[in-house]
C-alpha positions in Angstrom: -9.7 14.1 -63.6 -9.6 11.4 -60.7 -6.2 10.8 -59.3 -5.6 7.6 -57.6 -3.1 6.2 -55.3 -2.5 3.0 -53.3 -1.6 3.4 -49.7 -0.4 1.5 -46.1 -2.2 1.5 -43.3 1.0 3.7 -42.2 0.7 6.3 -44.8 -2.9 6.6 -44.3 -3.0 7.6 -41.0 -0.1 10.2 -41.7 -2.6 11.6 -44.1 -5.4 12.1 -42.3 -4.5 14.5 -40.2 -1.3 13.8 -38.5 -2.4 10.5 -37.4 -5.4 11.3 -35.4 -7.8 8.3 -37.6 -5.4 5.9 -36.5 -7.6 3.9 -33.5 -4.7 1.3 -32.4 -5.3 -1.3 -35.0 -3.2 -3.6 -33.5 -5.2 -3.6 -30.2 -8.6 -2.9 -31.1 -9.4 -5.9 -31.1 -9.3 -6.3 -27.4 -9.4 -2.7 -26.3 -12.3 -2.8 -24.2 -11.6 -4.3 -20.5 -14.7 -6.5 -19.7 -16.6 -6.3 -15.9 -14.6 -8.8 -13.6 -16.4 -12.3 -13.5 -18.9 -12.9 -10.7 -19.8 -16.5 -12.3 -18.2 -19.5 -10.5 -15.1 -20.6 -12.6 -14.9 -17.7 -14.6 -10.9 -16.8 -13.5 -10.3 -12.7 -14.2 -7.1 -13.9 -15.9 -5.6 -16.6 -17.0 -1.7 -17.2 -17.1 0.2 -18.1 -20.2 1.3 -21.4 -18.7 -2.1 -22.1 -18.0 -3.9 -24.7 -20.9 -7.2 -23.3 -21.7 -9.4 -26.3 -21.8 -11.8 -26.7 -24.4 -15.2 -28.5 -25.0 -16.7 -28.7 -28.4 -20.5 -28.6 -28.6 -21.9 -30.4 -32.2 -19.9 -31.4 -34.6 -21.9 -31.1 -38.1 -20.2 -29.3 -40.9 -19.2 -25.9 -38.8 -18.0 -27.8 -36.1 -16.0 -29.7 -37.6 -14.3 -27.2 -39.2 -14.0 -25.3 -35.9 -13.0 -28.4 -34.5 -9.8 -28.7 -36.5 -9.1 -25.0 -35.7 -8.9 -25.3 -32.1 -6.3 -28.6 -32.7 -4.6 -26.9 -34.8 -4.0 -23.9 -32.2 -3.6 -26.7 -29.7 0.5 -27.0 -31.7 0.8 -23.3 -31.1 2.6 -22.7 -27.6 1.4 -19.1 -27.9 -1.5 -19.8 -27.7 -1.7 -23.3 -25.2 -5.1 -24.6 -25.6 -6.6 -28.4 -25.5 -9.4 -30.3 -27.0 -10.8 -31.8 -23.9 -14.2 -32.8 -24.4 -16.7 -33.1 -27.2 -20.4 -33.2 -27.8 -23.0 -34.4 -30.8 -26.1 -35.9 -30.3 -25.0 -38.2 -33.7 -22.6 -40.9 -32.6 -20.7 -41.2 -35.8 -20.1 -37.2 -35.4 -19.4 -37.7 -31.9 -16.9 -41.0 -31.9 -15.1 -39.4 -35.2 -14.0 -36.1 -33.1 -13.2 -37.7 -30.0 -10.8 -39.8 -32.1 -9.7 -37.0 -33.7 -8.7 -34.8 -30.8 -8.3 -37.4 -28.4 -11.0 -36.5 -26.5 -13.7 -37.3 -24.2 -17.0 -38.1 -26.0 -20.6 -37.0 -24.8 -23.8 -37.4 -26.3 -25.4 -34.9 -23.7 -24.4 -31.3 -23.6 -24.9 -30.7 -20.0 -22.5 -33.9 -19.3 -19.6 -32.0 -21.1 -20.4 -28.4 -18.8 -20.4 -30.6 -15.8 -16.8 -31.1 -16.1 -15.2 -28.6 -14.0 -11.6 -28.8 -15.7 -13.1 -27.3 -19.2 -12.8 -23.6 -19.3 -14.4 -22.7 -22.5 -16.8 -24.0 -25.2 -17.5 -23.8 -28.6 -21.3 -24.3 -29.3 -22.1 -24.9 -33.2 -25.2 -26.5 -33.1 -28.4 -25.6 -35.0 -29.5 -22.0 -34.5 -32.5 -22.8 -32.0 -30.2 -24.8 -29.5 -27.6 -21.4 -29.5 -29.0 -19.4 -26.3 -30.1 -22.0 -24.7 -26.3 -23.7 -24.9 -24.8 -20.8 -24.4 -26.5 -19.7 -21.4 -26.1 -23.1 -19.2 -22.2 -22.8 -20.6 -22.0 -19.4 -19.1 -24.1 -20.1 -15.7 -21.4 -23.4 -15.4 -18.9 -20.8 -15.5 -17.7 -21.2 -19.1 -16.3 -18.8 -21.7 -18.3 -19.4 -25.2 -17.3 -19.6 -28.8 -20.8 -18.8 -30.0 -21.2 -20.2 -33.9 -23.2 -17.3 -35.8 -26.3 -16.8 -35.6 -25.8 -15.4 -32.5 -29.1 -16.9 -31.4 -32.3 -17.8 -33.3 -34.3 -14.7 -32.4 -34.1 -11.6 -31.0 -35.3 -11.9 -27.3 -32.8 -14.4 -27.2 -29.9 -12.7 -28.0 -30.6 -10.0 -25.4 -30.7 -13.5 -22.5 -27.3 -13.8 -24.2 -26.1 -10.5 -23.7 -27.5 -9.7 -20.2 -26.1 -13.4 -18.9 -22.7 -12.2 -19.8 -22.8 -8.4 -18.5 -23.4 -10.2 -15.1 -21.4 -12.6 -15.1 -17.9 -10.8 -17.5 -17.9 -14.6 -19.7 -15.7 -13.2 -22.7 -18.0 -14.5 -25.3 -17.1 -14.1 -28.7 -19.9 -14.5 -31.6 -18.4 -16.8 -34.7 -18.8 -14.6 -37.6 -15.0 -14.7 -38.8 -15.7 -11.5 -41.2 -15.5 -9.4 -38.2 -11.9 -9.9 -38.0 -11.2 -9.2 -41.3 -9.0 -6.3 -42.0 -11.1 -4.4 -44.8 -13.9 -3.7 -41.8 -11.6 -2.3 -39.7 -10.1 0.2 -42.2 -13.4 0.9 -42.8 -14.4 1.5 -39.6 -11.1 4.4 -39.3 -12.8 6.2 -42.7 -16.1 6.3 -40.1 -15.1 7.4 -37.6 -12.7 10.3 -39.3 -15.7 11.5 -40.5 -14.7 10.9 -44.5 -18.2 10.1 -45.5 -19.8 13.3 -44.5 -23.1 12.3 -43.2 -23.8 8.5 -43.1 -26.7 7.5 -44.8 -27.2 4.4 -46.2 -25.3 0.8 -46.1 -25.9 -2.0 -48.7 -24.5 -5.8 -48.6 -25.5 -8.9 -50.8 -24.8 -12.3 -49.7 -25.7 -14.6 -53.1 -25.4 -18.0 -54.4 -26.8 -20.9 -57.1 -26.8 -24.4 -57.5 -29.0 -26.8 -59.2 -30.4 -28.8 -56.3 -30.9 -25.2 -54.2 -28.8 -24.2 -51.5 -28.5 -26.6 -47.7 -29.6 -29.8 -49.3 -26.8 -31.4 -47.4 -26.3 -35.4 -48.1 -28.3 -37.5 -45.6 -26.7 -40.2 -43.9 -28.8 -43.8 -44.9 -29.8 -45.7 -41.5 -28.7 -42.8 -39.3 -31.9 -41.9 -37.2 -33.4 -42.9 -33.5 -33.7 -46.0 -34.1 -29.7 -46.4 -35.9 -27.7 -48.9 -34.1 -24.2 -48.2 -32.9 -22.5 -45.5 -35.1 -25.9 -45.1 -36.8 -27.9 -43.7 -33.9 -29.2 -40.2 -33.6 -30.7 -38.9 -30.2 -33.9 -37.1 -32.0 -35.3 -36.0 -29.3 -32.7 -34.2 -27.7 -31.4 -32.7 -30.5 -35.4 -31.1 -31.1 -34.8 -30.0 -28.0 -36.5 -26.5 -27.4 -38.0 -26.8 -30.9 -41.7 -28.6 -31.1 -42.0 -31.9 -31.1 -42.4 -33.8 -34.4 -41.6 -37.3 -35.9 -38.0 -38.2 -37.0 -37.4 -36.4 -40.3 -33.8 -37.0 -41.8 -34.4 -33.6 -43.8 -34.6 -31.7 -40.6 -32.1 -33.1 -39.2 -29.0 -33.2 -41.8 -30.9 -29.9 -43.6 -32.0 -27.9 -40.8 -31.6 -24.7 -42.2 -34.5 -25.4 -44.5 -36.8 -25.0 -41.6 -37.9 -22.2 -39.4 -38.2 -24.1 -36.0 -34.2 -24.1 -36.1 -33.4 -21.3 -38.7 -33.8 -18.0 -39.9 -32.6 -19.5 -43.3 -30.7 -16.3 -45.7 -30.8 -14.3 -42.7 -29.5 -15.9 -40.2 -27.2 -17.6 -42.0 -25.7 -15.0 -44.5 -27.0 -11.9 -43.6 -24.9 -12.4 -40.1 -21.8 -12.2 -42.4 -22.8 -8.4 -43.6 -24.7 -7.2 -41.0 -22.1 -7.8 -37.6 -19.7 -6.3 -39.6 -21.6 -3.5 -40.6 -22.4 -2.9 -36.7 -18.4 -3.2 -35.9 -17.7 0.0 -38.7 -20.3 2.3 -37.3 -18.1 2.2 -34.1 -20.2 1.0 -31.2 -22.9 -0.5 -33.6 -27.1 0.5 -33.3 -30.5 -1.3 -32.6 -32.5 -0.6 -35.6 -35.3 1.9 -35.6 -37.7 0.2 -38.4 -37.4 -3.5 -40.1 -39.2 -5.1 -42.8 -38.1 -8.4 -44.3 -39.3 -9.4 -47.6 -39.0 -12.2 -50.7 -39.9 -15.6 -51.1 -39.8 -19.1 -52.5 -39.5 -18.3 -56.1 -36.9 -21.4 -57.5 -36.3 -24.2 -55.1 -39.6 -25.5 -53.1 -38.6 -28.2 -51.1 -37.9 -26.1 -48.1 -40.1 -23.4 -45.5 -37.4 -20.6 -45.8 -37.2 -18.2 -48.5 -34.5 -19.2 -51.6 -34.6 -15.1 -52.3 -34.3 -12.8 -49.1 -34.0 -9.0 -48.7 -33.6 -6.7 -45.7 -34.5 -3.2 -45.0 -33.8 -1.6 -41.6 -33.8 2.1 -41.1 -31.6 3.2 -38.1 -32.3 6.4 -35.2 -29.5 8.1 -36.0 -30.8 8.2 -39.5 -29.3 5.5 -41.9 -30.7 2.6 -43.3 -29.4 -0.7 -44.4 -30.5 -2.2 -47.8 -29.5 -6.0 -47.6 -30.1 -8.7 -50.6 -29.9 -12.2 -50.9 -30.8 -15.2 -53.5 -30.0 -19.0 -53.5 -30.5 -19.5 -57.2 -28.6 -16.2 -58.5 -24.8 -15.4 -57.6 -24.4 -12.3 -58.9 -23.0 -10.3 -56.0 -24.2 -6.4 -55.4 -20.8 -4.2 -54.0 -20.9 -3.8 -50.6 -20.5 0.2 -50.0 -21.5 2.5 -47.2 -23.1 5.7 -48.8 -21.9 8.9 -47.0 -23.4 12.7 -48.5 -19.9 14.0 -49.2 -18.4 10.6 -49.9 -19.0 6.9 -51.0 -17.0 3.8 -49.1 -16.6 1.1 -51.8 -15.7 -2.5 -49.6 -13.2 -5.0 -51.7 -13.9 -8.9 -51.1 -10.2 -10.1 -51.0 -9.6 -12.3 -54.6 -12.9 -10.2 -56.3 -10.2 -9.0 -59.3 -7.8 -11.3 -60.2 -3.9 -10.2 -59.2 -5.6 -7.2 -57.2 -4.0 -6.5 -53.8 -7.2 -6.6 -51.0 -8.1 -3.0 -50.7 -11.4 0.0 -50.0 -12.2 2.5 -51.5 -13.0 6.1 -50.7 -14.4 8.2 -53.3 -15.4 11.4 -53.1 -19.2 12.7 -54.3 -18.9 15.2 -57.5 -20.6 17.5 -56.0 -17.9 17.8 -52.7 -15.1 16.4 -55.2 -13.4 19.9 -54.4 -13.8 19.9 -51.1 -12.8 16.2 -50.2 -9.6 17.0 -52.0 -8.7 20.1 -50.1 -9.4 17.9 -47.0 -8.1 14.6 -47.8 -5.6 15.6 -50.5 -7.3 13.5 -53.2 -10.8 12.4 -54.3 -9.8 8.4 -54.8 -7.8 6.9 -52.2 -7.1 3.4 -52.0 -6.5 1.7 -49.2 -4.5 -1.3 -48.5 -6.4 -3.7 -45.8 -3.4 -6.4 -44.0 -5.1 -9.3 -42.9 -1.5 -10.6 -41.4 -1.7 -8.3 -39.0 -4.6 -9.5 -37.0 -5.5 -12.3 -35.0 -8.3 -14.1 -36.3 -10.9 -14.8 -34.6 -11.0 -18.1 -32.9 -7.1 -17.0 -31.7 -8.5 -13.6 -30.8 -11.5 -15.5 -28.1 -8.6 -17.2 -26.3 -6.1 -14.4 -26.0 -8.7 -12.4 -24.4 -10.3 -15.4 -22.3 -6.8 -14.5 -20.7 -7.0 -10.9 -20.5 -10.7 -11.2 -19.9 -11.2 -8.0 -22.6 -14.1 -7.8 -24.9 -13.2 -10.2 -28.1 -14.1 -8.6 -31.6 -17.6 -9.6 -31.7 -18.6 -9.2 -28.0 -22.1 -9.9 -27.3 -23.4 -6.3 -27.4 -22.5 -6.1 -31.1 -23.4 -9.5 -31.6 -27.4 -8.7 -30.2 -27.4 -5.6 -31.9 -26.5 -7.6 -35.6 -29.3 -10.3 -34.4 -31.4 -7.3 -33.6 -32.1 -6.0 -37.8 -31.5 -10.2 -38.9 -34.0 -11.6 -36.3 -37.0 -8.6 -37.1 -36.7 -9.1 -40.3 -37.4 -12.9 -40.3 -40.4 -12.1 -37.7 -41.2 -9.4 -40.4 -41.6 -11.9 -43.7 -43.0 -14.4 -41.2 -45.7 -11.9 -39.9 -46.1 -9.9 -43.2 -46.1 -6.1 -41.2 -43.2 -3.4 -40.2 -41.7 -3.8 -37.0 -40.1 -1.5 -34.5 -37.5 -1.7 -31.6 -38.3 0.0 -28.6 -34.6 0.2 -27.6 -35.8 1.6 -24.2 -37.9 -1.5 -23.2 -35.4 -3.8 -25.2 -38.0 -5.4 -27.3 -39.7 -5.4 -30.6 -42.9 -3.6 -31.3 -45.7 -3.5 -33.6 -45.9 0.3 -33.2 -43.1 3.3 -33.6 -41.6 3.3 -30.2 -42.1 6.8 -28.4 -38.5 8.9 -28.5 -37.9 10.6 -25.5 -36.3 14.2 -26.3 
């Protein structure tokens, strides 16, 4: 018979072998010291009596929301940040947030980076604009608030990365379910070794609606050739993308369209698979990715409305990922271990539960995982309260100048598996990494012994 027992953070750790699983919750976060900036303007630290400076870089329905964040902190004294600056190539976007935080308005991105007082960005623009944003903000010598995706493909993501190994920007990718407690606990059970042998992790990322998901309202008279409030720089918000006629649809419902999104995976799959990368420790480039699905409901868009990812890992795991627009039932997120199952908790999922994981033990090692862990069901507590989230995580270590939760190396390694298996369904084939060369291949990668 199972017996079953709620526990503490606290009591856990006292559990597991006289404290030993406990990784310094409370500074994890920042616990990595990054290189030392060798970028013009990048300080190594920043004083608390210094005001971080902030620019915000499009202002569509994540901005916005980011937007109020950062004014909000702006009233914390803790944390003594500003609003400076703000970019959209939309002028009613861009005149309502300048109002709104009393800023500086721009209408070209590069404007905003030219001004030499703004210490940091926050870029949450369409996916395809992301790297290129991101690396002009660091070259300027900004840090970067990078909106998930990370980038829009792969290759990108490693510019990204490399831009700020050389230059120590403290860039922090904008998935907030990184800095969610339940992933962290998680990643404690991991790296204890509870699971026995890690084999396989599974996610679902699902929703429905009648009109199909990212049909966004569309603004009548906005467009290139909109007057006043009205007008819409079209061409510079295409940008690296090709060139093509104004389309409203593209623009206010981007994530419809492959030149500026992955659709499901880029913009859900991030959610599961960055914290997936943050519990197995140090994260992993996939071995082997395919991407599969289609457009089987809602066919007013390029993307697929159901989405599913399979990516097999070196140090042998694999990662089942599913996804549907017109269907909300949710799959449990677990991670599958060979002497024991990890069972992850969305916070609210049972009504009047308290947010928790679970670790149960396999039958067959029930014995065994009881003599160990001293029962074969233990429930553990996750605290949100006790972490920073994740915007007020970036700026505390823009003044340390430590590795945020969702550095870039994790954040490449998540747009690793999501960005192959786009290029997978768009290619119809397998695809490899070749971790060695840094790129993906059409053929298994030669392993050196």
């Amino acid at each position: 018979m199972s017996s079953e027992s709620e526990i503490t953070r606290r009591s856990f750790v006292k559990t597991t072998a006289g404290g030993s699983l406990a990784l310094s919750l409370g500074g994890l976060a920042c616990k990595t010291t990054a290189k030392k900036a060798a970028a013009p303007g990048i300080a190594v630290t920043r004083s608390a009596n210094e005001c971080i400076q902030i620019g915000v870089i499009g202002i569509g329905g994540r901005g916005r929301s980011l937007l109020d964040k950062a004014i909000e902190l702006s009233n914390d004294k803790n944390i003594n940040c500003r609003v400076v600056a703000v970019c959209d190539v939309y002028a009613k976007r861009r005149n309502a947030a300048a109002q709104k935080a009393a800023a500086q308005g721009f209408e070209f991105y590069r404007d905003l980076l030219n001004r030499t007082d703004i210490n940091a960005v926050i870029i949450a623009t369409p996916d395809h604009w992301h790297a290129p944003m991101a690396l002009d903000a660091i070259n300027a010598g900004k840090d970067v608030y990078l909106e998930k995706p990370m980038t829009h493909t792969v290759d990108e993501a490693r510019q990204v990365h490399e831009a700020v190994l050389r230059t120590g920007a403290v860039l922090q990718v904008g998935s907030q379910t990184t800095s969610s407690d339940q992933w962290w606990k998680a990643r404690e059970v991991v790296a204890k070794g509870m699971l026995g042998k890690m084999l396989m992790s599974q996610g679902s990322y699902h929703r429905n609606s009648k009109e199909g998901e990212w049909n966004y309202s569309i603004d009548p008279g906005a467009g290139p050739d909109g007057k006043g409030e009205d007008f819409i720089n079209w061409k510079e918000w295409l940008g690296p993308a090709p060139a093509r006629e104004w389309d409203p649809e593209r623009f206010f419902r981007f994530r419809k369209f492959w030149d500026y999104s992955g659709g499901i995976a880029t913009d859900l799959f991030y959610h599961v698979m960055a914290p997936l990368n943050l519990v197995w420790g140090q994260g992993e480039f996939p071995y082997r990715v395919v991407g599969t699905g289609g457009i089987w409901c809602f066919h007013d868009r390029e993307v697929p409305d159901t989405f599913m990812l399979c990516a097999d890992y070196p140090t042998g795991h694999s990662v089942v990922l599913s996804s549907s627009m017109a269907n909300d039932t949710h799959i449990p997120g677990l991670i599958r271990g060979h002497e024991a199952t990890l069972i992850m908790v969305e916070h609210g999922e049972f009504e009047g539960s308290t947010p928790h994981i679970t670790v149960e033990a396999q039958r067959t090692f029930r014995e065994d995982f009881i003599n160990k862990w001293g029962r074969d069901k233990i429930v553990i507590k996750t605290e949100p309260e006790k972490r920073d989230d994740h915007m007020v995580n970036w700026l505390r270590c823009i003044r340390t100048r430590e590795k945020p939760v969702l550095h870039s190396e994790l954040g490449y390694k998540a747009m690793a598996a999501i960005g192959m298996s786009v290029q997978s369904f768009r290619e119809g084939k397998v695809l490899y990494f070749d971790s060695e060369k840094q790129k993906v291949v059409n053929e298994p990668p030669k392993i050196r012994a």
